[in-house]
MDTraj code that builds the backbone (N, CA, C; nanometers):
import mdtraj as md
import numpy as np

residues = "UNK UNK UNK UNK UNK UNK UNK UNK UNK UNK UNK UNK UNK UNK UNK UNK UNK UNK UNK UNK UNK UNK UNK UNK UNK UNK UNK UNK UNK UNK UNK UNK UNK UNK UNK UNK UNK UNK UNK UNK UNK UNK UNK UNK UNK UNK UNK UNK UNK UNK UNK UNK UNK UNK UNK UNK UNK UNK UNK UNK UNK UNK UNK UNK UNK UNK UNK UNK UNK UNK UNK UNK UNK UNK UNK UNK UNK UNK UNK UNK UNK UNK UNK UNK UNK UNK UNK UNK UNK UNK UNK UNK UNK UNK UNK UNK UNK UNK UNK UNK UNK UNK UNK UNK UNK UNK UNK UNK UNK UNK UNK UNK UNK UNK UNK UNK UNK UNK UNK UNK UNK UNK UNK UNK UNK UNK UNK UNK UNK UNK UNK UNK UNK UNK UNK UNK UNK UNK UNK UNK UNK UNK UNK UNK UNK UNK UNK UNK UNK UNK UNK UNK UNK UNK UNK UNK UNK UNK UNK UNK UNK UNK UNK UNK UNK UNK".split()
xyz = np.array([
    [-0.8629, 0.1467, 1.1752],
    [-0.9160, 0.2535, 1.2577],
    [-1.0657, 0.2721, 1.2344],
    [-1.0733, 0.2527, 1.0928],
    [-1.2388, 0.2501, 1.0339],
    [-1.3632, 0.1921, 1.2013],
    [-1.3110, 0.0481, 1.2023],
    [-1.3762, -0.0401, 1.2833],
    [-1.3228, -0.0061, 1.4108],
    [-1.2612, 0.0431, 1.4737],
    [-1.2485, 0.0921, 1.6007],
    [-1.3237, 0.2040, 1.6441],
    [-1.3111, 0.2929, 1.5507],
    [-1.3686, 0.4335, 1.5867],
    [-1.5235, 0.4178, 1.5541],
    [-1.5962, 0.2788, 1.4660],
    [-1.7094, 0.3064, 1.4655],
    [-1.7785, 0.2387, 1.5672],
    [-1.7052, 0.1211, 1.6040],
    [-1.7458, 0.0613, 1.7700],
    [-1.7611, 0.1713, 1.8333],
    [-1.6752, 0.2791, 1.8793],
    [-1.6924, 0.3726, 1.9910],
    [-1.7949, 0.4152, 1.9865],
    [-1.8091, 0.4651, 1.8838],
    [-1.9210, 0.5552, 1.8243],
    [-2.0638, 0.4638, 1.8978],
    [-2.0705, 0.3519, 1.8443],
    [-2.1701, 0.2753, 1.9426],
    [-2.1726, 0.2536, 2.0348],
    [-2.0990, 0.3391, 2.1441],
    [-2.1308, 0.2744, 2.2647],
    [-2.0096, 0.2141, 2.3306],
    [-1.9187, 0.1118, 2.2033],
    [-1.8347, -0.0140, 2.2858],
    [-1.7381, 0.0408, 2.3090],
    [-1.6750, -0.0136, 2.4304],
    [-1.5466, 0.0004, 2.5265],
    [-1.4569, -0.1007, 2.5303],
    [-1.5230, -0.2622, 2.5445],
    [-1.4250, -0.3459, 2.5511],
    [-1.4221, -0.4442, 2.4094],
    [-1.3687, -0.3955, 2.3241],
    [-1.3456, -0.4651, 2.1904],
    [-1.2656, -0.5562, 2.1848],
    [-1.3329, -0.6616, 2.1511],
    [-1.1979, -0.8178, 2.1124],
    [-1.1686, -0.8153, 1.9766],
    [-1.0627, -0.9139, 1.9594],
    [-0.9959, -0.9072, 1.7975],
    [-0.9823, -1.0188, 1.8194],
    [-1.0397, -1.1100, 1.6735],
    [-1.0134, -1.2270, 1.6492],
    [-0.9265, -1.2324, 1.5471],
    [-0.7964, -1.2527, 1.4962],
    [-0.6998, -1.2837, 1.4209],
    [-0.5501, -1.2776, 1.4789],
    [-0.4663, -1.3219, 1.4205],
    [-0.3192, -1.3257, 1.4472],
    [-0.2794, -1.1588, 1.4714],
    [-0.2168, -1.0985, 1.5901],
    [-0.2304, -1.0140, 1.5989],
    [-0.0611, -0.9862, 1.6307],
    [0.0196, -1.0405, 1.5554],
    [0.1834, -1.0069, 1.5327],
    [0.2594, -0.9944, 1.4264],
    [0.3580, -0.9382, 1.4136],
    [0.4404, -0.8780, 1.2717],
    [0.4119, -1.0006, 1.1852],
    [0.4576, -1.1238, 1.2603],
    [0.4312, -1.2549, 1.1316],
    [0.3414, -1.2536, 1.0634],
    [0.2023, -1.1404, 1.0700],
    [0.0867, -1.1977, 1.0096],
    [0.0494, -1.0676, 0.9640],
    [0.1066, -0.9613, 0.8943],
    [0.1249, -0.8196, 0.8692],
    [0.0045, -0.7436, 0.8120],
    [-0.0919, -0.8151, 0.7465],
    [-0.2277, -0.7977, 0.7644],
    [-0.3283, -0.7873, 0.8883],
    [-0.3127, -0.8790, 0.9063],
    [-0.4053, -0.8765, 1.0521],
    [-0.3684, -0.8303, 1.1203],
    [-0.2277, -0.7765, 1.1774],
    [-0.1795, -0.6926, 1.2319],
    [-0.1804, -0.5755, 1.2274],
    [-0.2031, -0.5327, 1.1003],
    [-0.1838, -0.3765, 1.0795],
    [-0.3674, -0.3250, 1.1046],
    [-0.4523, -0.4734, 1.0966],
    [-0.6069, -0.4206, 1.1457],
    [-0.6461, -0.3950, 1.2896],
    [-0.5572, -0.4984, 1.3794],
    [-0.5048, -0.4850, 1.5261],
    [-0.4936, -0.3477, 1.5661],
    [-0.3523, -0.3289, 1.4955],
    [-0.3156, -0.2055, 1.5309],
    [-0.3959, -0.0706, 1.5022],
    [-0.4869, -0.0632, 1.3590],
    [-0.5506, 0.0020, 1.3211],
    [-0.6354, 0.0627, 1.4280],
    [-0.7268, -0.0626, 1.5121],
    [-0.8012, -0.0434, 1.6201],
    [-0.7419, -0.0214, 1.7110],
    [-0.6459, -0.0341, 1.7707],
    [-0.6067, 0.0144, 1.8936],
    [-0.5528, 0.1434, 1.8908],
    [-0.5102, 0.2290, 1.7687],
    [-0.4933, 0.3369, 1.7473],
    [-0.6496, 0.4164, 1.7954],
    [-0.7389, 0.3669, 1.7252],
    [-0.8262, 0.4566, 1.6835],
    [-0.9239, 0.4497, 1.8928],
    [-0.9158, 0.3089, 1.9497],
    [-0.9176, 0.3200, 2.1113],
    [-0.8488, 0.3754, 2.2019],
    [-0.7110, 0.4084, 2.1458],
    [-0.6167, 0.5217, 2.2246],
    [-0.6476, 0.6434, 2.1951],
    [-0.6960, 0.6999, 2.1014],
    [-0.7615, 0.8269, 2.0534],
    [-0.8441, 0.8789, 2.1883],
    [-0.9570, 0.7594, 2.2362],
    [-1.0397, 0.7847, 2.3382],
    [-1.0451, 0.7624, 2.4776],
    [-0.8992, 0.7191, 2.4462],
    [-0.8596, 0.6923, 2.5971],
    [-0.8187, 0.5499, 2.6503],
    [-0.8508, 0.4948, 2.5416],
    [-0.8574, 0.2961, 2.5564],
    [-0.7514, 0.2720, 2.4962],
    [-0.8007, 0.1222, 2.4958],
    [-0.6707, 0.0475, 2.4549],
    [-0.7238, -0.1238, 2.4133],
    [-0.6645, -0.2049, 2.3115],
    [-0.7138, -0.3619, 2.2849],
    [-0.6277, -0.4147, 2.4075],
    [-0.7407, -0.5132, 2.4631],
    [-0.6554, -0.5882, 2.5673],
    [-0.6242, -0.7307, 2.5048],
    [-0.4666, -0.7667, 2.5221],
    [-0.4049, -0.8701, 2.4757],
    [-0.5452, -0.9903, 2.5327],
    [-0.6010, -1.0131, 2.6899],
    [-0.7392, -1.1162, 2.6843],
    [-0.7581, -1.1278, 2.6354],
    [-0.8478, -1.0247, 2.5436],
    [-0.9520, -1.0330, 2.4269],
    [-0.9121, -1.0704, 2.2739],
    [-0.7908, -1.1072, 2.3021],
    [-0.6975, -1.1299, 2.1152],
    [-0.7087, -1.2673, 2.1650],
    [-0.7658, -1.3254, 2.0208],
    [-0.7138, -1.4930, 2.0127],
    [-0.6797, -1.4934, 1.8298],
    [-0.5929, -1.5348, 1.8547],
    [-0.5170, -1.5774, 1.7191],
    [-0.6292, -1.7061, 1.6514],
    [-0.6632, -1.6670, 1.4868],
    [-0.7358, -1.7469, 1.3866],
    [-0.6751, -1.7138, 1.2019],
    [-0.6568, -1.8198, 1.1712],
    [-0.6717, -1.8082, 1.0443],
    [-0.7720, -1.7477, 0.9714],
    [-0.8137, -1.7284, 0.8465],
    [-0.9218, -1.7086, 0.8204],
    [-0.9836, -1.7823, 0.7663],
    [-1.0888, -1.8087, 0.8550],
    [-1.1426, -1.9606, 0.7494],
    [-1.3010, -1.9153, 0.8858],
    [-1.4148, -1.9852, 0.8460],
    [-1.5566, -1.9820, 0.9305],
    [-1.5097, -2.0332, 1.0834],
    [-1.4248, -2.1729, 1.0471],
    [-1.3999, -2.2703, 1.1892],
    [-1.3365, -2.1882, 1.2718],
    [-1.1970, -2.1073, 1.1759],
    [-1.1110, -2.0858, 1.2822],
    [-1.1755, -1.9588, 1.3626],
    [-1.2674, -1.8777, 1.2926],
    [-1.3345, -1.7144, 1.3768],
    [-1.4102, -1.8578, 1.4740],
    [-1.4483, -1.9681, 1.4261],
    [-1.6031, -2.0094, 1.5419],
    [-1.4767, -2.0352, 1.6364],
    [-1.3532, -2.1227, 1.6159],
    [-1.2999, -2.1736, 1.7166],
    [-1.2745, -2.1042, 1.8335],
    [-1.1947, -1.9718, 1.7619],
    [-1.1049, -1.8570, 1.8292],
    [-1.2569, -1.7756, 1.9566],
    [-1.3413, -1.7792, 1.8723],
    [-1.4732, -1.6848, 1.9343],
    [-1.5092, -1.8197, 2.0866],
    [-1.5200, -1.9422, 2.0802],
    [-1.5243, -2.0127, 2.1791],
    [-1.4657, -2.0451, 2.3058],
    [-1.2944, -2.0098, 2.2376],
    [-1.2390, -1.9551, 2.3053],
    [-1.1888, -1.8303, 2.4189],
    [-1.2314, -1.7420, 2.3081],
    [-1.2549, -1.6225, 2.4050],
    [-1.3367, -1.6562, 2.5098],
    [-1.4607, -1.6868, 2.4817],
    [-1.5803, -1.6801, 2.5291],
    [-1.5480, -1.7430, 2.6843],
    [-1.4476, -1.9039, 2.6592],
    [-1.4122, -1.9622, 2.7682],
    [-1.3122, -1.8829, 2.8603],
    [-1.2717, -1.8158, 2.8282],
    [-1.1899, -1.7146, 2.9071],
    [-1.2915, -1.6539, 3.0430],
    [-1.3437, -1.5987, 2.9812],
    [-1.4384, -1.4970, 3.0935],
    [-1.4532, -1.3641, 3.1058],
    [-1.3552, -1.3344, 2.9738],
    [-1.3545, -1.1870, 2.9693],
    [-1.4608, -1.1073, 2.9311],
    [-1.5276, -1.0313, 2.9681],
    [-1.5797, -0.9572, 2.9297],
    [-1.5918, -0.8908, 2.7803],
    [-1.7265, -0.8671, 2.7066],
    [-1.6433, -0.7971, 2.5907],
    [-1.7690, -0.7276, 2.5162],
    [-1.7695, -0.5974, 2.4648],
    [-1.9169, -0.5913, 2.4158],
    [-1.8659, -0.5833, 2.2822],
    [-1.7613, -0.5926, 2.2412],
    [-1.7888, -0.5631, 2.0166],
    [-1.6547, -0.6555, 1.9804],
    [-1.6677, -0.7029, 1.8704],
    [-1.5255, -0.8129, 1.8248],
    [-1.5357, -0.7413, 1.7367],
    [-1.4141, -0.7477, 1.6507],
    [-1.3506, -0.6919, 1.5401],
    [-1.2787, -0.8196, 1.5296],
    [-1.2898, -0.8900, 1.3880],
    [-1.2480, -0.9807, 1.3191],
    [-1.1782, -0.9799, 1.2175],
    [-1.0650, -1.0335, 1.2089],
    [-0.9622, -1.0042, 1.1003],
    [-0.9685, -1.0222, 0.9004],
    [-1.1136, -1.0964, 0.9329],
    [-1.1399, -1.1540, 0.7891],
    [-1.3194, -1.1387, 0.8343],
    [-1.3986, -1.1155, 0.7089],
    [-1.5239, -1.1206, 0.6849],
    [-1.6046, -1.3041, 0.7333],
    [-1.4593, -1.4231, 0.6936],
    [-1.4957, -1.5350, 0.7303],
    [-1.4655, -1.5548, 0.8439],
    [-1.3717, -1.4960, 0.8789],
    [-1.3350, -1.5396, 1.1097],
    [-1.4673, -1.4697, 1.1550],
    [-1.5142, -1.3172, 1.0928],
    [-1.6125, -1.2575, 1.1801],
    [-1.7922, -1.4019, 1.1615],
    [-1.8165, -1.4080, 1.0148],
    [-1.9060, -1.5206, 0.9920],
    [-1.9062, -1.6256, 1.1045],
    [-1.8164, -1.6815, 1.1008],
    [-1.7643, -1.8087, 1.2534],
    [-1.8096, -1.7551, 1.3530],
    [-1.7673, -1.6328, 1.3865],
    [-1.7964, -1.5645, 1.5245],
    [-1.9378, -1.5371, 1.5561],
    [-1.9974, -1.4920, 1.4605],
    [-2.1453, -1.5031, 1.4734],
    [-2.1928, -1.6205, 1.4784],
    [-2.1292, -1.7697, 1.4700],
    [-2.1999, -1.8752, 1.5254],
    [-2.2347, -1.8781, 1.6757],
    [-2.0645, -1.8580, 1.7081],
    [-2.0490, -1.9063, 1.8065],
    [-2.0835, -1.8131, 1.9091],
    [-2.1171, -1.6854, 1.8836],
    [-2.1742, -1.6202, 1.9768],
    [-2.3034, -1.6674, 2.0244],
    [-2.4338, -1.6971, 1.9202],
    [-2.5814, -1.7396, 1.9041],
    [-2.5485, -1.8199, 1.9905],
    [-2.4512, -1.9306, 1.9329],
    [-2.4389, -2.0343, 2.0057],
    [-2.4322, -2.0296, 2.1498],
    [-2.3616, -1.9446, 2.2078],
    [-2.3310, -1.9152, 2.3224],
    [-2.4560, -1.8619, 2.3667],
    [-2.5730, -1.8413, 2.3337],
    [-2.7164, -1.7560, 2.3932],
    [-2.6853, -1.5799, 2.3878],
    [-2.5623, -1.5333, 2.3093],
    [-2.5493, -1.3480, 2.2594],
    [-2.5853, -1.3367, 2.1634],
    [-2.6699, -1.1729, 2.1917],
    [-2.7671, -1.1362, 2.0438],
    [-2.6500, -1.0185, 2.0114],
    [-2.6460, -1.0517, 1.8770],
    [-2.5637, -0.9681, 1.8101],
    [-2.6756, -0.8562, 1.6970],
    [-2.6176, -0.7170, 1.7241],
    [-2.5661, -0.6244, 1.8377],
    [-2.5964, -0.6051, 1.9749],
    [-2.6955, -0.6595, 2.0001],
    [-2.7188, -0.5774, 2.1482],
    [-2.5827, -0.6407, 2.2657],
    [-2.5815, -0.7960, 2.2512],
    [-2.4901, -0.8293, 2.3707],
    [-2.3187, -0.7761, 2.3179],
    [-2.3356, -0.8020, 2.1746],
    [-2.1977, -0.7734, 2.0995],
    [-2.2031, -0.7302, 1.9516],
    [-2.1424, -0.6361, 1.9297],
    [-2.1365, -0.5410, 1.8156],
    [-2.0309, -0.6698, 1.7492],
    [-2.0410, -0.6726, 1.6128],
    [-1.9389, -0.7546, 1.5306],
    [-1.9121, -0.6417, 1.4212],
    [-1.7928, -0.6330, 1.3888],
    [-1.7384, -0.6036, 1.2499],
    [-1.6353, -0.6930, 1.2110],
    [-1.6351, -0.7480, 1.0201],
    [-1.5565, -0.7928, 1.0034],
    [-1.4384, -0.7159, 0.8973],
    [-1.3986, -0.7711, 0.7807],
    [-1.2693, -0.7284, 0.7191],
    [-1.2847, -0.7545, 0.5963],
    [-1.3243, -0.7068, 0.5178],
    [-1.2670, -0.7730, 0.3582],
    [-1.3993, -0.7164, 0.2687],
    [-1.5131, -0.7493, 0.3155],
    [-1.6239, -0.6583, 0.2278],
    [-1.6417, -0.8055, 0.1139],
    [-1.6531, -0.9032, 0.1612],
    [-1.6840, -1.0436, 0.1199],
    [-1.8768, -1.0255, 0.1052],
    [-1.8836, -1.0641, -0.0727],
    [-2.0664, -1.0439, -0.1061],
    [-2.1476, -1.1266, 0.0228],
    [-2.0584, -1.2454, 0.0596],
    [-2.1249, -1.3348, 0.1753],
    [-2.1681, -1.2497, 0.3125],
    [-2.1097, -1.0945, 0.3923],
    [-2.1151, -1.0581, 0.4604],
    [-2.2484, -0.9934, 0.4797],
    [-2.3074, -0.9833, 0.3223],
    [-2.4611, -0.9424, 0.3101],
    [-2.5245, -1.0341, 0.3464],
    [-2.5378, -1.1750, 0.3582],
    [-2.6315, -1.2376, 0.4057],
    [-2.5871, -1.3623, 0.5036],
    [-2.4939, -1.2887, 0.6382],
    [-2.4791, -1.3283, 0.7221],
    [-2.6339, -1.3098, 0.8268],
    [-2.5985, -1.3936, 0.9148],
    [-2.7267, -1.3363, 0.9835],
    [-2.6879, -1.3032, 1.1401],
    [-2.6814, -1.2023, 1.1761],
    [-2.7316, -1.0620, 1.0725],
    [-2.6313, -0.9914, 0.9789],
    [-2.6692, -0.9320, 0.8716],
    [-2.5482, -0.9094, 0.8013],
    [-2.5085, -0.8381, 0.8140],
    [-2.3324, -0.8418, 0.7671],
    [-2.2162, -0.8453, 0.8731],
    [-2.1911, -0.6913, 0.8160],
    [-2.1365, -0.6060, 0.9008],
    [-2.0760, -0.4569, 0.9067],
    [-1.9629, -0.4969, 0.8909],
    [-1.8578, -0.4596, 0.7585],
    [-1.7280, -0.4730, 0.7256],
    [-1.6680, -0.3429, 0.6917],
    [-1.5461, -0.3758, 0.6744],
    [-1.4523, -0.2823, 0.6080],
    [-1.4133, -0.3242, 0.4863],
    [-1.4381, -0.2431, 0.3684],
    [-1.4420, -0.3370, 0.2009],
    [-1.3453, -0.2587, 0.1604],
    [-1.2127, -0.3066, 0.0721],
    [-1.1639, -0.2953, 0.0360],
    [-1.1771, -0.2760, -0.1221],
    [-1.1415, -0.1934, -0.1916],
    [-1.1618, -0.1574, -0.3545],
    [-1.0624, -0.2851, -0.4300],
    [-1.0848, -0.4058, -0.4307],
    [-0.9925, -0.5271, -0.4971],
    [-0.9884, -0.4985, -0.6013],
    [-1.0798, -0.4483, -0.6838],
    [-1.0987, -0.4405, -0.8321],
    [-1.0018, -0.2814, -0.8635],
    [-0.9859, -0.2197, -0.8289],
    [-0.8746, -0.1132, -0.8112],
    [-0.7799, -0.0927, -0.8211],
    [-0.7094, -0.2007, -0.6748],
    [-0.6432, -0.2420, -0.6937],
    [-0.5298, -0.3090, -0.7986],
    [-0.6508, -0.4043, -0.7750],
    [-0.5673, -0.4933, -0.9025],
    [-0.5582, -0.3983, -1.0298],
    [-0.6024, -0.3145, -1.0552],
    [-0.6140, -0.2397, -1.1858],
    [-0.4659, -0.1531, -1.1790],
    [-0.4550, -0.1022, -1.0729],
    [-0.3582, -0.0479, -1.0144],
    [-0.2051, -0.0873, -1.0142],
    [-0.2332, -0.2157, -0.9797],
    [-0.1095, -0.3675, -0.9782],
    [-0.0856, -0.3624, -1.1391],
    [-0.1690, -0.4016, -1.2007],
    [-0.0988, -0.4022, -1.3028],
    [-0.0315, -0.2714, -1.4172],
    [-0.1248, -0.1847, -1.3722],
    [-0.0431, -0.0347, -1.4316],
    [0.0957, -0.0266, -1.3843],
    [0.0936, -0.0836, -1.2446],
    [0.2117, -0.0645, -1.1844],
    [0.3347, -0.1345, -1.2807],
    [0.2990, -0.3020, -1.2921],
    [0.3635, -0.3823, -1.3314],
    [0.4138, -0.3409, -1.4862],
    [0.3117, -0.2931, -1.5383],
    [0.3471, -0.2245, -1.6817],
    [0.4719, -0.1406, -1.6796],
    [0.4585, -0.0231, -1.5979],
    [0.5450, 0.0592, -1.5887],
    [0.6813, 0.0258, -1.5454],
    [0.6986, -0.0658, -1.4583],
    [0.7877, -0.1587, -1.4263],
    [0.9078, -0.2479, -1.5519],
    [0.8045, -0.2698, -1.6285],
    [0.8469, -0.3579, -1.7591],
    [0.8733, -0.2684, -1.8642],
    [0.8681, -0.1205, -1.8763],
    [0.8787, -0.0182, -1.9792],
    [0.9731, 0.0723, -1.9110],
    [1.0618, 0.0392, -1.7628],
    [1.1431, 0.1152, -1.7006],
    [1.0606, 0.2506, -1.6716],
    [0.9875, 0.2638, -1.6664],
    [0.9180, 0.3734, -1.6176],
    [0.9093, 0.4291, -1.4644],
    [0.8544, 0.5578, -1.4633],
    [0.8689, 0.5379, -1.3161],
    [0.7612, 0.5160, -1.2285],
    [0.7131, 0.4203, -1.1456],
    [0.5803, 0.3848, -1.0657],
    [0.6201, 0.4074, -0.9062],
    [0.5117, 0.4467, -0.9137],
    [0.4555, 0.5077, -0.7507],
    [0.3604, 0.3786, -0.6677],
    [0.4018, 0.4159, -0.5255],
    [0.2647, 0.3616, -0.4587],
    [0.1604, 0.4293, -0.4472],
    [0.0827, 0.3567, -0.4409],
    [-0.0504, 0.4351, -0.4072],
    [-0.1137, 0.3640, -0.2921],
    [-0.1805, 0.3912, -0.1802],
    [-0.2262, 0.3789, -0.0673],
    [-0.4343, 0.4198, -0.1437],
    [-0.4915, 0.2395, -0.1304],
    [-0.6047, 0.2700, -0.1340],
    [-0.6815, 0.3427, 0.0038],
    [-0.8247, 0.4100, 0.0797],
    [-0.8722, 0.3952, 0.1767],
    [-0.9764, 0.2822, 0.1823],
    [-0.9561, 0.1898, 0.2590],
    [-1.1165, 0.1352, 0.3032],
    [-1.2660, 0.2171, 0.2977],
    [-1.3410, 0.1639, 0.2961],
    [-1.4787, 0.2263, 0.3447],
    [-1.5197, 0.1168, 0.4578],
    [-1.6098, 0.1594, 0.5126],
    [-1.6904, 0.0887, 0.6585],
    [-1.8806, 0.0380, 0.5578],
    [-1.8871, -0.0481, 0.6036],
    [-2.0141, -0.0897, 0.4945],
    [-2.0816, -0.1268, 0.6271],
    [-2.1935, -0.0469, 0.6619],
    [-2.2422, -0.0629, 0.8254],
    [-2.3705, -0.1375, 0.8206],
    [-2.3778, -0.2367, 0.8525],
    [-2.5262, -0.3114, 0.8627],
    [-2.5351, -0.3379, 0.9711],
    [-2.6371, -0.4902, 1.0070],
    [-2.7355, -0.4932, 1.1310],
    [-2.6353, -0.5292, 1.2296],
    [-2.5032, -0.5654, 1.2362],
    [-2.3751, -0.6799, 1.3229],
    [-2.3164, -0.5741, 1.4104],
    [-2.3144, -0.4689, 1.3800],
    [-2.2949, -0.4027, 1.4701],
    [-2.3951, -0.2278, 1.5607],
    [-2.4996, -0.2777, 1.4793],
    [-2.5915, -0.1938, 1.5549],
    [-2.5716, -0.0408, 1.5298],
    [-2.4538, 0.0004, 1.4144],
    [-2.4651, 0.1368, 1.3803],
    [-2.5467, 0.1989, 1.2797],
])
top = md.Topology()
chain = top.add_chain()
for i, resn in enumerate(residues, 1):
    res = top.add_residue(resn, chain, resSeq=i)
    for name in ("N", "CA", "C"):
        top.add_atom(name, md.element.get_by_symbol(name[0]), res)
traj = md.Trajectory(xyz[None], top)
């Protein structure tokens, strides 16, 4: 929702998503869904067009982003399922002759040190890993001492730089 609601905030209306965007892939899905929550808030909605399914890897955001692109859809902001699909995507946008932000807002996912010196560098959603994991294993402790352990639900933060123009 982070990256949906801060697209709006800029301006964008027609947001694409580059990643696997079904139960099989329960990550990228739940970032899908994240955004289309936070576009129904305002009245919108993710259009299935604008979804192309990518692994996360540089190729698969450049592949998936080429793709779109060959479509014809329209689109002013991507939201990328990984910090490396969004990286790809900023090739292939340049590539394509779009200045990112002005033709297209990018955000990616993961809060990857590389997202600082994308060009331009990349506006993510960073996740507390180190927390986490700190977390995981308190958990696991308690687990192994019959104790009783809880979930805990980290929040994201939004880390806003030049990719999406906020």
């Amino acid at each position: 929702m982070l990256a949906g609601r801060h697209l709006l905030e800029c301006g964008r209306r027609r947001i694409a998503f580059i990643g696997h965007a079904s139960s099989r892939f329960p990550e990228f899905f739940a970032r899908y869904q994240g955004c289309d929550a936070a576009l129904r808030e305002a009245g919108l909605c993710m259009l299935r067009a604008l979804q192309v399914d990518a692994d996360s890897t540089e190729e698969a955001g450049y592949a998936a982003t080429r793709a779109l692109l060959a479509r014809g859809q329209a689109f002013d902001a991507l939201f990328a399922a990984s910090d490396l699909i969004a990286i790809g995507a900023l090739h292939a946008l340049k590539e394509a002759g779009l200045r990112v932000p002005q033709d297209v807002a990018v955000v990616g996912f993961d809060g990857t040190p590389m997202a600082r010196f994308a060009d331009p560098p990349l506006t993510t959603v960073v996740q507390d890993t180190s927390r986490a994991g700190g977390l995981l294993v308190e958990t696991l402790l308690k687990q192994v001492r019959d104790q009783p352990a809880h979930s805990v639900m980290l929040e994201p933060v939004l880390e806003v730089r030049a990719s999406s123009g906020g």
